[in-house]
C-alpha positions in Angstrom: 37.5 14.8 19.9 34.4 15.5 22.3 32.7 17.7 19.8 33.3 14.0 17.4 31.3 12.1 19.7 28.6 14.4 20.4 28.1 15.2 17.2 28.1 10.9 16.2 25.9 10.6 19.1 23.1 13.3 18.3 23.2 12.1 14.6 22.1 8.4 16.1 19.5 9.6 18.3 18.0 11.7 15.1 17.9 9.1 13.0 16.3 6.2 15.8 13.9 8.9 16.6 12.9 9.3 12.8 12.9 5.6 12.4 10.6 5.0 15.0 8.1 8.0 13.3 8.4 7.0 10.1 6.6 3.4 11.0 3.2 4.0 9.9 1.7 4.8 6.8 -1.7 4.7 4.9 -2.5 3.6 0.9 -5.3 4.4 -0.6 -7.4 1.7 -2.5 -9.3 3.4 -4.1 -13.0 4.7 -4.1 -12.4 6.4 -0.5 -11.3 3.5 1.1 -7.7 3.6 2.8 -5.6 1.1 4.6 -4.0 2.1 7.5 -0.9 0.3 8.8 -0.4 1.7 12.4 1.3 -1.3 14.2 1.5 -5.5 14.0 -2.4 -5.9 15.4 -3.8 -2.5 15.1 -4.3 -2.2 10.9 -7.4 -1.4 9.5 -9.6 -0.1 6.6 -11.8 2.5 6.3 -13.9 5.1 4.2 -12.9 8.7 4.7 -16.7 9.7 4.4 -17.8 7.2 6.9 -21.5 7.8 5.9 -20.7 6.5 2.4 -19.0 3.3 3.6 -17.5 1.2 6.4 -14.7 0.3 8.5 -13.1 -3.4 9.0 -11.4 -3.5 11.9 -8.1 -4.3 13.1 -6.2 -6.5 12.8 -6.4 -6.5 8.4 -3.6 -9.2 7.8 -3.9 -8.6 4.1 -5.8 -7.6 1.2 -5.7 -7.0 -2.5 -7.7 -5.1 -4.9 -8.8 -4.0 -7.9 -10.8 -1.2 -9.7 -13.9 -2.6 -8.6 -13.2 -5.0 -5.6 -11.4 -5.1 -2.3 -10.9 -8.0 -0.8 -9.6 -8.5 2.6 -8.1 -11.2 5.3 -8.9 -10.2 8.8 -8.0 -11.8 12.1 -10.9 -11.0 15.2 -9.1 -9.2 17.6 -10.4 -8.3 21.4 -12.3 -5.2 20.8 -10.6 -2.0 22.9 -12.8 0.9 24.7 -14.4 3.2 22.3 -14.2 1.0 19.3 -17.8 0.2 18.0 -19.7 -3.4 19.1 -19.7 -5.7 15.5 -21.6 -8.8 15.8 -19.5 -11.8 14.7 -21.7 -14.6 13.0 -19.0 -16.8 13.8 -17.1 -15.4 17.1 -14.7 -18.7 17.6 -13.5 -18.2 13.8 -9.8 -17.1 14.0 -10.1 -15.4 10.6 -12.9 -13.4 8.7 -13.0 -12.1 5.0 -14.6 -9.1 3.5 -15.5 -7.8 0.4 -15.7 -4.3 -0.4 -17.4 -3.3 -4.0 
């Protein structure tokens, strides 16, 4: 009966552990760009040749595209250490839009 409820209690920690790594994930958008949902806050888009396009930062709340267009919903989030300095046009707007060609 112990052997039972070790074996019932590994098989939960296993699968909250895989739960809690399987969280994140990336889609591709096309033309080198890729989403990347991390965590609520901290999602983003970016080129993977960095020279050949940009980034928008977190936090990307949604976005659709197409083969020739992304477009994107982002909310201005307080920037962390490390992250490059953008210069908001309009730093009190809660919500800014891009579009990628």
């Amino acid at each position: 009966m112990k052997n039972i409820i070790h074996i019932c209690f590994l098989i939960t920690i296993l699968f909250l552990f895989n739960e809690a790594a399987c969280s994140d994930y990336a889609e591709n958008l096309g033309n080198g760009y890729i989403y990347m949902h991390e965590e609520k806050g901290n999602n983003f888009i970016y080129h993977e040749f960095p020279l050949k396009g940009g980034k928008i930062p977190r936090d990307v709340i949604s976005f659709d595209y197409d083969k020739e267009f992304i477009i994107v919903k982002q909310k201005l989030m307080p920037r962390v250490a490390g992250e490059k300095e953008i210069n908001y046009k309009y730093r009190d707007s809660i919500f800014y839009y891009w579009l990628i060609e």
